[in-house]
N, CA and C atoms as a LAMMPS dump frame, in Angstrom:
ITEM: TIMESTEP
0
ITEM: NUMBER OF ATOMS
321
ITEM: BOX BOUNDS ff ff ff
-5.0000000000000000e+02 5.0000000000000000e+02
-5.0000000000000000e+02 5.0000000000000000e+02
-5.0000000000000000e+02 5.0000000000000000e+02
ITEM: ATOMS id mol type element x y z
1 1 1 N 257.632 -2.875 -202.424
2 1 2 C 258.411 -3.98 -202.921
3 1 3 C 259.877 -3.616 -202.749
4 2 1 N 260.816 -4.329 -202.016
5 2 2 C 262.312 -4.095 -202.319
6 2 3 C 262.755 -5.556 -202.461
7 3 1 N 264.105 -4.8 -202.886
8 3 2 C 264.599 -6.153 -204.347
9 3 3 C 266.282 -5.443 -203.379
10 4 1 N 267.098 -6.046 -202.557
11 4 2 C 268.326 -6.008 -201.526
12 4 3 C 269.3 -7.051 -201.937
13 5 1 N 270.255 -6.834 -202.5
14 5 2 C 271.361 -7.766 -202.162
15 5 3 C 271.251 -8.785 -202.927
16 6 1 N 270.738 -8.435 -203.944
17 6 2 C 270.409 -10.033 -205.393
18 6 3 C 271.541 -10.318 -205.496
19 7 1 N 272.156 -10.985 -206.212
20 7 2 C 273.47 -11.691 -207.044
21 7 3 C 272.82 -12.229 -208.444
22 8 1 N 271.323 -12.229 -208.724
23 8 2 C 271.163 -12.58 -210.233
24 8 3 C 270.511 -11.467 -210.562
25 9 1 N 270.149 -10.968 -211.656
26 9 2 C 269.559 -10.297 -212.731
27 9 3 C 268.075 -10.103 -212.033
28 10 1 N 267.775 -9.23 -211.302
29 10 2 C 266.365 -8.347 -211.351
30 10 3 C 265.376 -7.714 -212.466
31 11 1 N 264.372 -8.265 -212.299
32 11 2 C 263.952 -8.358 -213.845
33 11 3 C 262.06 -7.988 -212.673
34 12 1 N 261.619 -6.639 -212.937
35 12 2 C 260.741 -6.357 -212.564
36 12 3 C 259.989 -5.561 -213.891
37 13 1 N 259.123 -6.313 -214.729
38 13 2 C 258.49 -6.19 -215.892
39 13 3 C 259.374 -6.102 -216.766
40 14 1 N 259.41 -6.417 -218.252
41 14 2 C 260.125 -5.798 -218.971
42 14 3 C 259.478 -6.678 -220.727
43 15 1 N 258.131 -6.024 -221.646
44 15 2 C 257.339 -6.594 -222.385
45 15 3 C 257.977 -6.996 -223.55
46 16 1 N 259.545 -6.245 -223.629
47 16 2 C 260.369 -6.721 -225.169
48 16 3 C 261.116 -7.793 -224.906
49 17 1 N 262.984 -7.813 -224.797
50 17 2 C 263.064 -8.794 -224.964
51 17 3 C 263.304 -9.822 -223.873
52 18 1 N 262.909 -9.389 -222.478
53 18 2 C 262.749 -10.244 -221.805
54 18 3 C 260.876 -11.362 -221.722
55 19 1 N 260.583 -10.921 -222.554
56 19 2 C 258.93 -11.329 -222.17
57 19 3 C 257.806 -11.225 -220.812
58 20 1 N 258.654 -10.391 -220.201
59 20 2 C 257.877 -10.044 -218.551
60 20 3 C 257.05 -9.305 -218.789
61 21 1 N 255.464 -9.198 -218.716
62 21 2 C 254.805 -8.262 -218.386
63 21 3 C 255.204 -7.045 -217.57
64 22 1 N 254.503 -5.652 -218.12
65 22 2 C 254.543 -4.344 -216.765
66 22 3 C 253.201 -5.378 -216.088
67 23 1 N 253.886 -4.748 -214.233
68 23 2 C 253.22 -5.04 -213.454
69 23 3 C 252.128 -4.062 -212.885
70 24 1 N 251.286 -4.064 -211.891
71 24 2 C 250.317 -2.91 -211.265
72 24 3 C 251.244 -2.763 -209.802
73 25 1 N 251.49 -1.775 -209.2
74 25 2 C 252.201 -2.078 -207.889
75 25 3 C 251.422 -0.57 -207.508
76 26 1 N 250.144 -0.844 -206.913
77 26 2 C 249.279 0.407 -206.938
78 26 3 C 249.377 0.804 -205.546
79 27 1 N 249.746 0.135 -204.409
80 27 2 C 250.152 0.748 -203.439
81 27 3 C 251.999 0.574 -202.723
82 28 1 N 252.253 1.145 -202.223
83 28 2 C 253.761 1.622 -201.526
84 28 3 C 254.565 2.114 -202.957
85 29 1 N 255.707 1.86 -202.632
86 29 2 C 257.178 2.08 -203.128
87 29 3 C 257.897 0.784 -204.072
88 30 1 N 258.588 1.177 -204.496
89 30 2 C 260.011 -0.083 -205.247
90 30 3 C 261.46 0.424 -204.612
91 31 1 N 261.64 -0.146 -204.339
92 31 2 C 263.3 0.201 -203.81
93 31 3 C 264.018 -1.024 -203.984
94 32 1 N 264.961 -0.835 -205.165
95 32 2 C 266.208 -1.72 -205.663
96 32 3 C 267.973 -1.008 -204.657
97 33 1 N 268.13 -2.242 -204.279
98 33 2 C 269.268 -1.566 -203.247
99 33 3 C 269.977 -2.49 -203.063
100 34 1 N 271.37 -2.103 -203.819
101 34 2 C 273.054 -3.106 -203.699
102 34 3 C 272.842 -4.417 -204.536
103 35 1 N 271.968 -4.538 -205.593
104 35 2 C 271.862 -5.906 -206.222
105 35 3 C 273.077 -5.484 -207.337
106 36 1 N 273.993 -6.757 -207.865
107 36 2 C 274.884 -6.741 -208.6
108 36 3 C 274.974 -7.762 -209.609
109 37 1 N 273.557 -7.554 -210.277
110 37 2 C 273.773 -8.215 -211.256
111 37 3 C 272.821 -7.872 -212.666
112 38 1 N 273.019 -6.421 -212.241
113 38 2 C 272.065 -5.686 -213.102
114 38 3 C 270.432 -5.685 -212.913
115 39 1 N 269.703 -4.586 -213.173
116 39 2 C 268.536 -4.416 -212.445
117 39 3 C 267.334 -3.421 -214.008
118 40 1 N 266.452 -4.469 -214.199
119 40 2 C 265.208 -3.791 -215.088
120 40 3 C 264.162 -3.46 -214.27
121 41 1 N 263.749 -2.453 -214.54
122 41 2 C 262.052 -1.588 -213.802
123 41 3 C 261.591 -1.032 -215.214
124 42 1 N 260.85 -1.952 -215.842
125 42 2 C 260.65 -1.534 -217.25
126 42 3 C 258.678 -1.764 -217.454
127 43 1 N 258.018 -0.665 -217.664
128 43 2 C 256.793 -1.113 -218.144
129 43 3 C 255.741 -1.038 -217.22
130 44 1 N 256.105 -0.664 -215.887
131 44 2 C 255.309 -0.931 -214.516
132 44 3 C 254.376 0.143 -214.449
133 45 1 N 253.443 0.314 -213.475
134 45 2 C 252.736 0.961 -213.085
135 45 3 C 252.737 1.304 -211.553
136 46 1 N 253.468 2.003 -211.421
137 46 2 C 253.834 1.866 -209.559
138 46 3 C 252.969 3.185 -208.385
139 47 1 N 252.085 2.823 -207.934
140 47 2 C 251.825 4.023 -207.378
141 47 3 C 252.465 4.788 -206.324
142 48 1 N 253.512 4.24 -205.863
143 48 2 C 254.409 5.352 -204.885
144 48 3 C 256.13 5.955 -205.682
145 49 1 N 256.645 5.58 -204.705
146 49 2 C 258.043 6.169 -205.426
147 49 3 C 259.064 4.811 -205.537
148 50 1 N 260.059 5.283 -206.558
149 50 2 C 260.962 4.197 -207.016
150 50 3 C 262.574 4.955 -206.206
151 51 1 N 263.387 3.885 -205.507
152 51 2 C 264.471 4.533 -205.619
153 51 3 C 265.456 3.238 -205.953
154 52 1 N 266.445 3.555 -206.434
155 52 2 C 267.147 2.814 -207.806
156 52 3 C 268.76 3.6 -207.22
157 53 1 N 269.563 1.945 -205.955
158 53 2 C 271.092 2.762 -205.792
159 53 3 C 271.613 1.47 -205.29
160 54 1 N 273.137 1.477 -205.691
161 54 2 C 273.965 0.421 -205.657
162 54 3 C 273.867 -0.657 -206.495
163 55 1 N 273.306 -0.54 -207.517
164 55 2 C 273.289 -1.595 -208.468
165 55 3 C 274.338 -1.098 -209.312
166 56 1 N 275.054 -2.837 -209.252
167 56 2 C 276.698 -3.054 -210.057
168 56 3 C 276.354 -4.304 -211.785
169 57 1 N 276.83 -4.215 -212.344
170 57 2 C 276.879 -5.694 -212.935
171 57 3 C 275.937 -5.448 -214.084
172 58 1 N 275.901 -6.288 -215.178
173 58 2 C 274.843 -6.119 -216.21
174 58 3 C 274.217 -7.77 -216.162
175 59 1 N 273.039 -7.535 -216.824
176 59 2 C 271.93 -8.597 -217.551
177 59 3 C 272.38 -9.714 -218.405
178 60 1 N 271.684 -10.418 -218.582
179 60 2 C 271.783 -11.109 -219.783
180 60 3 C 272.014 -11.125 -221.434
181 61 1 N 271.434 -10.044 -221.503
182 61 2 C 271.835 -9.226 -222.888
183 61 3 C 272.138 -7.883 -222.973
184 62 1 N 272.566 -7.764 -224.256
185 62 2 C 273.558 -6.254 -224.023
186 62 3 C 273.338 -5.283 -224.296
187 63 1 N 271.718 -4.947 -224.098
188 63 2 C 270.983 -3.885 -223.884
189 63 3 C 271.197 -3.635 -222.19
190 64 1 N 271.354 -5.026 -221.488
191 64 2 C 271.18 -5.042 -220.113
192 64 3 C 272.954 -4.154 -219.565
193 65 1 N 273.291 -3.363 -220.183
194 65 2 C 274.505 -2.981 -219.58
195 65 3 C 274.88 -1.862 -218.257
196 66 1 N 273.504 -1.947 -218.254
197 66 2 C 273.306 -1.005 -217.235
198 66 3 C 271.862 -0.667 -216.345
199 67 1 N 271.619 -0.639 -215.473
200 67 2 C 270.397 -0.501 -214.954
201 67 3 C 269.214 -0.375 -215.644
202 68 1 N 268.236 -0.212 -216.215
203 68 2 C 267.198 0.434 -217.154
204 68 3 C 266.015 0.229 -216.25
205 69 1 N 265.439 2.206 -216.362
206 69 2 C 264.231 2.596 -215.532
207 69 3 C 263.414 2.616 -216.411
208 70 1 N 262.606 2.322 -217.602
209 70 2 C 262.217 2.09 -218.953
210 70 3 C 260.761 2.401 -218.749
211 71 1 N 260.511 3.678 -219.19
212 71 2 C 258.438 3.432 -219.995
213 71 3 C 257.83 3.369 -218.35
214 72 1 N 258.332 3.138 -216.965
215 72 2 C 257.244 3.452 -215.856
216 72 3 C 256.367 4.402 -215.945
217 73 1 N 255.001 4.187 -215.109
218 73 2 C 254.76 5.325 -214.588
219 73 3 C 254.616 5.486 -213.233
220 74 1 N 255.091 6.053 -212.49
221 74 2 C 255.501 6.344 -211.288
222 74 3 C 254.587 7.474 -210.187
223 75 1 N 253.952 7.242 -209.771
224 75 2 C 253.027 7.974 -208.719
225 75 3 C 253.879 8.848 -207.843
226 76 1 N 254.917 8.889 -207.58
227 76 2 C 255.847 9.456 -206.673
228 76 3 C 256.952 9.755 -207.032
229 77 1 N 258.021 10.163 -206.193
230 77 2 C 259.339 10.375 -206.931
231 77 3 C 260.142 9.299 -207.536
232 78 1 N 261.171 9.714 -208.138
233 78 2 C 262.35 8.526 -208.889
234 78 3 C 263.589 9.265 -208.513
235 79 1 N 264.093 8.54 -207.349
236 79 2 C 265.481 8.968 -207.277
237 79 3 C 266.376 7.463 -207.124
238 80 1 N 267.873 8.586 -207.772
239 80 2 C 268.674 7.127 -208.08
240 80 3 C 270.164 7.953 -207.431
241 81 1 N 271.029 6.441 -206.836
242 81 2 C 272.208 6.976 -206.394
243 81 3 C 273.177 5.679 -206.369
244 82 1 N 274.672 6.009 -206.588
245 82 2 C 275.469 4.989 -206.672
246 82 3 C 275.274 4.032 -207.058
247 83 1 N 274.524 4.064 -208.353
248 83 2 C 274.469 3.087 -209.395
249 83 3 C 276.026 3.205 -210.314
250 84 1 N 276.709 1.754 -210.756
251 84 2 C 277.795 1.85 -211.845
252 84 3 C 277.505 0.7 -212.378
253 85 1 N 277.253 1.023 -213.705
254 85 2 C 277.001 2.942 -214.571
255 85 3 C 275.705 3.336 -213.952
256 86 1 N 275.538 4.409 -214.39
257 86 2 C 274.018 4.805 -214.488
258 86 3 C 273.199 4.417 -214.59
259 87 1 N 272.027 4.112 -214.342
260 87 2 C 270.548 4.016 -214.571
261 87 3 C 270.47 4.539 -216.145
262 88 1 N 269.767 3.872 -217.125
263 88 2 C 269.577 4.778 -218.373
264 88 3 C 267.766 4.323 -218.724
265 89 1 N 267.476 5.025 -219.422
266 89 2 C 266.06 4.819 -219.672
267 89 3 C 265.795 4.625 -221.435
268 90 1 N 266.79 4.179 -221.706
269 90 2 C 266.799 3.751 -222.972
270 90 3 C 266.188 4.177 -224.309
271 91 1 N 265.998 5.595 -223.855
272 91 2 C 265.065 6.029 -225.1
273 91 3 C 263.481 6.325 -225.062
274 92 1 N 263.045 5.832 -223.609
275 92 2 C 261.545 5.586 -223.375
276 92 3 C 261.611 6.314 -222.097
277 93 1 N 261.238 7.644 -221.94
278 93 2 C 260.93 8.198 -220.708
279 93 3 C 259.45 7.169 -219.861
280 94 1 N 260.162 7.921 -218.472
281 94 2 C 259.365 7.199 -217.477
282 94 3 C 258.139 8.404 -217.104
283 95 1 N 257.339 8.337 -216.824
284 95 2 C 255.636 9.706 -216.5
285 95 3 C 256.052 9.489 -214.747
286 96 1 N 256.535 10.526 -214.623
287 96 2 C 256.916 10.548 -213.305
288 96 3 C 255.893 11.494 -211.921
289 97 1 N 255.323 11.338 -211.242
290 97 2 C 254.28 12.719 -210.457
291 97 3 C 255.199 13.424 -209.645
292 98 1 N 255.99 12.906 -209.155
293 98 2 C 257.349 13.832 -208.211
294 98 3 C 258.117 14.021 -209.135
295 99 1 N 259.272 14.475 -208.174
296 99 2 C 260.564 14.572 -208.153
297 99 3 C 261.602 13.575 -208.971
298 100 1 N 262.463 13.957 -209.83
299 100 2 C 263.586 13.242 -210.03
300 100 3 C 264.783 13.801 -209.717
301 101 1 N 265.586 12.652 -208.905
302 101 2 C 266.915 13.354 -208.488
303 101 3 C 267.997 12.045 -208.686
304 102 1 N 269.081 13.125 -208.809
305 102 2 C 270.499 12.265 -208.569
306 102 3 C 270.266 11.469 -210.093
307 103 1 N 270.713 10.198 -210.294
308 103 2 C 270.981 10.011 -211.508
309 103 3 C 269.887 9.512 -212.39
310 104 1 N 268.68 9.981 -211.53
311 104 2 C 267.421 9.659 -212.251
312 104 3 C 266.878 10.966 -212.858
313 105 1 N 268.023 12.282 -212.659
314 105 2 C 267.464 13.005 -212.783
315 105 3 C 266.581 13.667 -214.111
316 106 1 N 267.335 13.242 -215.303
317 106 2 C 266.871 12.514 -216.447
318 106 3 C 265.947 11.669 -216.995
319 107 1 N 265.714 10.785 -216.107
320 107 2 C 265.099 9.885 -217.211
321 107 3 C 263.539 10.023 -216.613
């Protein structure tokens, strides 16, 4: 799944206060790249790797102030780059099977 060059609010699961279900994404990757208008990956089940770079801009609400990689679980790596601000994971680590790098290296 890639999510390139949005101008609105990317919203890939998220069960609180957006009401989106986590999704199953049991085969490939997620790759969010240059969307600017803030970006959720909250709740999913992804079986490859996530990478999470160039996202500018916040959400709708003001939890949304910044990217949020939230509660995944991730079959592969999570790397993140030239995100402003950061990627944050809000308190809810992501179950990662790879690698985390760059500003995912955290969460």
């Amino acid at each position: 799944m890639q999510v390139n060059g949005a101008t609105g609010f990317v919203l890939i699961g998220d069960p609180g206060d957006d009401h989106c279900p986590g999704n199953r994404i049991t085969t490939g990757s997620v790759q969010l790249t240059n969307n600017h208008a803030g970006a959720e990956l909250v709740a999913n089940n992804i079986g490859g790797s996530v990478q999470v770079s160039g996202t500018t801009g916040t959400g709708p609400f003001p939890a949304d102030s910044s990217a949020g990689i939230v509660g995944n679980t991730i079959g592969g790596s999570l790397a993140c780059a030239g995100n402003v601000p950061p990627p944050t994971n809000r308190g809810t680590p992501n179950t990662v099977t790879g690698s985390r790098t760059g500003q995912c290296a955290a969460l």
